[in-house]
C-alpha positions in Angstrom: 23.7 -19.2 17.6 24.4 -20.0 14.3 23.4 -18.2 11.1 21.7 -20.0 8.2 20.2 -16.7 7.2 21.5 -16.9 2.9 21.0 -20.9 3.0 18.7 -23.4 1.5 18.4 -26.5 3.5 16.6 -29.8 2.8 15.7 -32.4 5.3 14.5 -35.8 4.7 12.2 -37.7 6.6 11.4 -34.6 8.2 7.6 -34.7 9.4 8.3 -36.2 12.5 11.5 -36.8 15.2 14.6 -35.9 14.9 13.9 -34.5 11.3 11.1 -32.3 12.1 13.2 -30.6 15.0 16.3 -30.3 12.8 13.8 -28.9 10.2 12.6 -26.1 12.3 15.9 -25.3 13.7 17.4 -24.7 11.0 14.3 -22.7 10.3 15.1 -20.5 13.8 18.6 -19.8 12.5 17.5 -18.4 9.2 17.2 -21.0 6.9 15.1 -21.5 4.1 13.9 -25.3 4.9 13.0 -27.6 2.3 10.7 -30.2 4.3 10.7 -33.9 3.1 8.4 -36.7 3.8 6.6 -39.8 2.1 3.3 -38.5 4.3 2.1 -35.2 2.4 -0.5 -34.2 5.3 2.3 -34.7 7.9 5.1 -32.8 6.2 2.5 -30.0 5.1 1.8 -29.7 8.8 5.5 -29.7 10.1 6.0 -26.9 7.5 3.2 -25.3 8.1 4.0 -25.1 12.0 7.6 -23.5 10.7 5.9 -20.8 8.8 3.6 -20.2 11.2 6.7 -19.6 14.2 8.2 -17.2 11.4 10.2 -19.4 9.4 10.7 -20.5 5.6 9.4 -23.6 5.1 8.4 -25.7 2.0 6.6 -29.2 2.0 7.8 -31.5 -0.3 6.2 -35.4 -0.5 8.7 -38.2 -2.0 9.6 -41.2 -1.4 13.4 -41.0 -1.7 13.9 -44.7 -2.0 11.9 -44.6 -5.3 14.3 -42.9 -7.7 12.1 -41.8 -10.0 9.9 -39.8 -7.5 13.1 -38.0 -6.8 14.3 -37.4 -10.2 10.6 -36.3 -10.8 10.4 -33.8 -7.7 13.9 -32.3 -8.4 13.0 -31.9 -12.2 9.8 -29.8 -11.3 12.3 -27.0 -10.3 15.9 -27.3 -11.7 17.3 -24.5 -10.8 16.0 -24.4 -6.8 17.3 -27.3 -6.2 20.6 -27.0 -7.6 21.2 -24.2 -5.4 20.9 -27.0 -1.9 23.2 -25.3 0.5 22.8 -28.3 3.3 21.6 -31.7 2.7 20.3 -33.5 6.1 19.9 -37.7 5.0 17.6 -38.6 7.7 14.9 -40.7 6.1 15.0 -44.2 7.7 12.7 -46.8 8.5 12.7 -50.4 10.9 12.2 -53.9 10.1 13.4 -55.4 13.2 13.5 -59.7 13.6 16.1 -62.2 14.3 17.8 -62.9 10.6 16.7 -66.1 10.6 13.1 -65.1 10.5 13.7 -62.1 8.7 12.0 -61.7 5.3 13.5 -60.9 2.0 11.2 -57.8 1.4 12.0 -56.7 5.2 15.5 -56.5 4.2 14.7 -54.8 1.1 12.6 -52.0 2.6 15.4 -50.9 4.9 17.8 -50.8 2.9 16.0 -49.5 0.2 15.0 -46.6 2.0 18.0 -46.3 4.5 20.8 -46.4 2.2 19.6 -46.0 -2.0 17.1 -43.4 -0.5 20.4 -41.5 0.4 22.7 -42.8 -2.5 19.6 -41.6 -4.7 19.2 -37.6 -3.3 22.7 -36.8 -2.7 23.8 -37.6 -6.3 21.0 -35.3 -7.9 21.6 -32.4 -5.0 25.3 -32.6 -4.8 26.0 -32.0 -8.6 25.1 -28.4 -7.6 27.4 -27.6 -4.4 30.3 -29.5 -6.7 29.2 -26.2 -9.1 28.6 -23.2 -6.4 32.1 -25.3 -4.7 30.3 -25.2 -1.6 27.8 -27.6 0.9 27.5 -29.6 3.5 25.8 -33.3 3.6 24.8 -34.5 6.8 24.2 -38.2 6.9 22.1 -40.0 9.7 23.3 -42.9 11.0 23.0 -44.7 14.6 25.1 -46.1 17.6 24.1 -49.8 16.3 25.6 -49.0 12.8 29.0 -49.1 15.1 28.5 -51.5 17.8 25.7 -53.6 16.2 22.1 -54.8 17.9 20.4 -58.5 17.7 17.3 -58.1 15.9 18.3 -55.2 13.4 20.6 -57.1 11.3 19.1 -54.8 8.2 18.8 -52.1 10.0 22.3 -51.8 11.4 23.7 -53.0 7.6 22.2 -49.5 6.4 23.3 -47.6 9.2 26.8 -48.7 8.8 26.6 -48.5 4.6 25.8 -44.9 5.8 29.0 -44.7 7.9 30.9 -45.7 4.8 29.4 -43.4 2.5 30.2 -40.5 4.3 33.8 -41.0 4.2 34.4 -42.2 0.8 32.2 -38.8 -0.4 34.1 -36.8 2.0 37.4 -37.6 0.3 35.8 -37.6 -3.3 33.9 -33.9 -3.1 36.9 -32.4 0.0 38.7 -30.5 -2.6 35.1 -28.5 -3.8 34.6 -27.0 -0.3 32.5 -29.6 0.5 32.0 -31.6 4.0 30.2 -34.7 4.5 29.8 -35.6 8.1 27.8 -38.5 10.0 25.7 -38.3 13.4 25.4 -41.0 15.1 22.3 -41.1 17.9 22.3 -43.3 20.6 18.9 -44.2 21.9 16.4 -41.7 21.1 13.1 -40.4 22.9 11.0 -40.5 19.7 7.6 -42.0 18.8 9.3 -45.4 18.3 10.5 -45.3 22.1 7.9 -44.1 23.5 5.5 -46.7 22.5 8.3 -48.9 24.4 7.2 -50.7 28.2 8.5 -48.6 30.9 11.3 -51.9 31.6 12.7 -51.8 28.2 12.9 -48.2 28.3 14.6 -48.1 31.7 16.6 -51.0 30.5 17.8 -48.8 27.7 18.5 -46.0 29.8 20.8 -48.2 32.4 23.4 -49.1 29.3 23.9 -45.2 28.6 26.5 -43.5 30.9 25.1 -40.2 31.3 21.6 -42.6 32.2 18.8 -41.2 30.1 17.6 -41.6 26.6 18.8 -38.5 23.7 16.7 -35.5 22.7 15.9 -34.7 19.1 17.0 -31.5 21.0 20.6 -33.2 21.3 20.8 -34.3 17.7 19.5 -31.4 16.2 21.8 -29.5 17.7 24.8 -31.4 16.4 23.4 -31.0 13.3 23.5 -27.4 13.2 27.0 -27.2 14.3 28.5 -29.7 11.8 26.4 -27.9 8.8 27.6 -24.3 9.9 30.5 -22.9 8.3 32.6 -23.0 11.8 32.4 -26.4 11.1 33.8 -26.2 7.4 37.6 -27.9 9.0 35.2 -31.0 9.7 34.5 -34.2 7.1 34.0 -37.9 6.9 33.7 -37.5 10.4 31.3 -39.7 12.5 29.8 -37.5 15.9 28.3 -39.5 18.5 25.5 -38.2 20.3 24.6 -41.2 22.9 25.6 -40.1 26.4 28.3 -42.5 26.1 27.0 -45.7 25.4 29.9 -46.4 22.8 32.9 -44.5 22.8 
């Protein structure tokens, strides 16, 4: 088990999926988890849940693909959030259609959120980590960002802008004790997939190897390990979690 115990962590997209189970494992192992969302009522009830199993837990609402709610959030409290021990870029949203129907805004919105959204919060948390010359930024991407999907042309643009941001910052911020690392999920049992037929999903499930969709239990748990300091030998490194559907 790994020991977060002196840390501050914040999560983004965090009220639901695979950032709301990161969010409260990190909260099992010790610790304190900053919980961020663009829903107030649903991150102030994943952090709530938290508290109430025993953990630290604090609910923050922003949109971090509007830079001035992040500059205005991070501003309320300086010094708190200069102190960000582990950054978790998990925010993302869908737009799916064929590019040539796709609209301008539907572009926009993804990678507005997907990519700036990240771009935006790691340059105001990471000034601090290049101070205390320690942290660890865990990016989000996805198995399409690598091997590409029809229908997500936006979606799989921002996922693999992700890929590439993680290791140019890993080489720029290496030399301050600091890793950046990617995770990669394959297909994921989450609120998206489950609203999915029962034939698409076990269509999904035939193209993964180990035949089944991913946990937010799986990811999380990469998560963990690549933001511990066993991991600190570890950066601009991209770990796949999809039961081998692209190796």
């Amino acid at each position: 088990m790994y020991d977060f115990s002196d840390q501050v962590a914040l999560v983004t997209g965090a009220s639901r999926g695979i950032g709301r189970k990161v969010s409260e494992q990190l909260a099992a192992a010790g610790a304190r988890v900053v919980l961020v969302s663009r829903s107030q009522v649903a991150v102030e009830e994943a952090a709530e849940e938290i508290r109430q199993a025993g953990g630290d837990a604090k609910a923050v609402q922003m949109d971090v693909g509007q830079l001035d709610q992040v500059r205005q959030v991070l501003s309320s409290d300086p010094e708190f959030f200069k102190n960000i021990d582990i950054l978790v870029n998990n925010a993302g949203i869908t737009r799916d259609g064929l590019l040539v129907r796709m609209k301008t805004e539907d572009w926009r919105q993804v990678l507005t959120t997907n990519l700036d959204g990240m771009f935006y919060i790691t340059r105001e948390i990471i000034t601090g980590m290049i101070r205390r010359r320690y942290g660890r930024v865990v990016n989000i991407t996805s198995v399409v960002g690598q091997m590409g999907n029809p229908g997500q042309v936006n979606y799989v643009a921002s996922k693999a802008g992700v890929i590439g941001f993680t290791k140019a910052l890993a080489r720029e911020v290496a030399s301050r004790k600091i890793t950046v690392n990617a995770i990669a999920p394959g297909f994921t049992k989450t609120d998206m997939t489950v609203q999915l037929a029962s034939a698409v999903r076990d269509q999904l499930k035939s193209s993964v190897p180990l035949k089944r969709l991913g946990t937010v239990e799986d990811v999380a748990h990469g998560v963990l390990f690549i933001a511990s300091r066993e991991a600190g030998y570890i950066t601009g490194h991209v770990l796949n979690i999809n039961g081998g559907m692209y190796m």
